[in-house]
C-alpha positions as CSV (number, residue, x, y, z in Angstrom):
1,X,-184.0,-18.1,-74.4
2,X,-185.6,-15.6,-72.0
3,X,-186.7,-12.4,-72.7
4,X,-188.1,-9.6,-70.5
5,X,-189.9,-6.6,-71.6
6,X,-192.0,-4.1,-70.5
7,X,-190.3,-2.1,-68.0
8,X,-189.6,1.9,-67.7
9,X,-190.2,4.9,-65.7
10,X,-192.8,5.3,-63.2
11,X,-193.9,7.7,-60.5
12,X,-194.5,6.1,-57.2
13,X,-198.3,4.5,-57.4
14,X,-197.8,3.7,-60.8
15,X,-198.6,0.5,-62.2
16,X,-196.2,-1.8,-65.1
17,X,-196.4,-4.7,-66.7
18,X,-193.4,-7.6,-67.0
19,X,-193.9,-9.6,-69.7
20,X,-191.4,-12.8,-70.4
21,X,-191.2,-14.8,-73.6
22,X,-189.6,-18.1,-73.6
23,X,-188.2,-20.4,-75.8
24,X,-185.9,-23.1,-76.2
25,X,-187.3,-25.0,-72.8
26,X,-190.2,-27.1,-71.7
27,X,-192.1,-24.0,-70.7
28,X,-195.2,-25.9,-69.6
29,X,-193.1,-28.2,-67.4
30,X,-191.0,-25.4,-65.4
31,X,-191.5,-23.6,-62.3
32,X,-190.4,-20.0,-63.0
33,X,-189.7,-17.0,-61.4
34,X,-188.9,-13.4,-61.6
35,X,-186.2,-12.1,-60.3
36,X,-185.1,-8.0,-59.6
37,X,-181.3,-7.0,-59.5
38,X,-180.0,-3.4,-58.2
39,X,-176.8,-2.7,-58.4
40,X,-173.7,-3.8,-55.9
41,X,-176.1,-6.2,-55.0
42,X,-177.3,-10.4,-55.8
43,X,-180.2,-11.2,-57.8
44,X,-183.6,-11.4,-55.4
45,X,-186.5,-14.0,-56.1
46,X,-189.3,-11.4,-56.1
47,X,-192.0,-13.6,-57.2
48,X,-192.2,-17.4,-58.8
49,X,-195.1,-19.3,-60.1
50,X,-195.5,-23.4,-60.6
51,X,-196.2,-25.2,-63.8
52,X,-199.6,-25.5,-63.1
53,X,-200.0,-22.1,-61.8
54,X,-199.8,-21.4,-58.2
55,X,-197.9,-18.8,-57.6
56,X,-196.1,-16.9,-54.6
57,X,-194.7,-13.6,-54.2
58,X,-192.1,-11.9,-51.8
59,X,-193.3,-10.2,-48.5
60,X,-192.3,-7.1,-49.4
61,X,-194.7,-7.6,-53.1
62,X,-197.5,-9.5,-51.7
63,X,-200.8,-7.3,-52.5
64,X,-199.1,-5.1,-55.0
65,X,-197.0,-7.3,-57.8
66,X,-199.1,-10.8,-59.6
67,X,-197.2,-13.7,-61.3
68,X,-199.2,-15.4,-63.9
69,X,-198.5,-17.4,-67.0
70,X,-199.8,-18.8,-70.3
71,X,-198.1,-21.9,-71.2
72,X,-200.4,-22.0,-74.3
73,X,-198.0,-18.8,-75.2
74,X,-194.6,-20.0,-73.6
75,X,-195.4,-16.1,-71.5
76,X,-195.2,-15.3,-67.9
77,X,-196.0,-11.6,-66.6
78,X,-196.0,-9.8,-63.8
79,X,-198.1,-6.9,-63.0
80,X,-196.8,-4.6,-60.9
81,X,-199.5,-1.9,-58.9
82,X,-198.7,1.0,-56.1
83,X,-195.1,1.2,-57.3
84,X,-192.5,2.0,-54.9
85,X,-188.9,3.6,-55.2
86,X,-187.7,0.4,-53.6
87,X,-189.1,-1.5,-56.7
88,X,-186.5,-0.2,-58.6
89,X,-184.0,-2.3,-60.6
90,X,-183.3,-4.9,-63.4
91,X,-186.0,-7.3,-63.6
92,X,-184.7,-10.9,-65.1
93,X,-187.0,-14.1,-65.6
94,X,-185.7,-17.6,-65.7
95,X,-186.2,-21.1,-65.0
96,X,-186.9,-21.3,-60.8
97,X,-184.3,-24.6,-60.5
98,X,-180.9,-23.4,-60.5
99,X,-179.5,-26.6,-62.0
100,X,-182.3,-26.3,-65.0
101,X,-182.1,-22.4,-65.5
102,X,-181.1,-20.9,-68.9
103,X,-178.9,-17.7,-69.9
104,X,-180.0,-14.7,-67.9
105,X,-180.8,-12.5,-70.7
106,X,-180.8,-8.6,-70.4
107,X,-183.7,-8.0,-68.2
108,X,-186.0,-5.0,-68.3
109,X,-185.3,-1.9,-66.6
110,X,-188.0,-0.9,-64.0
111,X,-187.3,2.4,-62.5
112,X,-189.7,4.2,-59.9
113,X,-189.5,7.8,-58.9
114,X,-190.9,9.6,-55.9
């Protein structure tokens, strides 16, 4: 199971904080990844993080969002700083392997106003 919290409304600047609690799979052992969906469109990688911590983030988050877990807690997060409209959408987290991912879960609504 995968759930993400911690999303809501923001002014453009603003700073959030994804959280992601996970259960039911090896967390410790899987390479993960947040993911933002907007409407009419397909799911986007925005960040992703190994097992043992490295992580990487889109071009278009680099500076601004940071992926980080704690596989003592089965968490990920994602902090989010200097918001932008464009930022705005469903964020999801899940398994970064396609073929070992679980159910999708309802995401967190992030939504950033200008």
């Amino acid at each position: 199971q995968l759930q993400a919290f911690g999303g809501g409304l923001v002014q453009a600047g603003g700073s959030l904080r994804l959280s992601c609690a996970v259960s039911g799979i090896t967390f410790r052992l899987s390479d993960m990844g947040w993911y933002r969906q907007v409407p009419g469109k397909e799911r986007m990688l925005v960040a992703h993080i190994t097992f043992g911590g490295t992580p990487w983030h889109a071009l278009p988050v680099e500076g601004r969002f940071t992926i980080s877990r704690d596989n003592a807690k089965n968490m990920m997060y994602l902090q989010m700083n200097n918001l932008k409209p464009e930022d705005t959408g469903r964020y999801y987290c899940n398994v970064l392997k396609r073929a070992s991912r679980g159910p999708w879960g309802q995401g967190t609504q992030v939504t950033v106003s200008s």
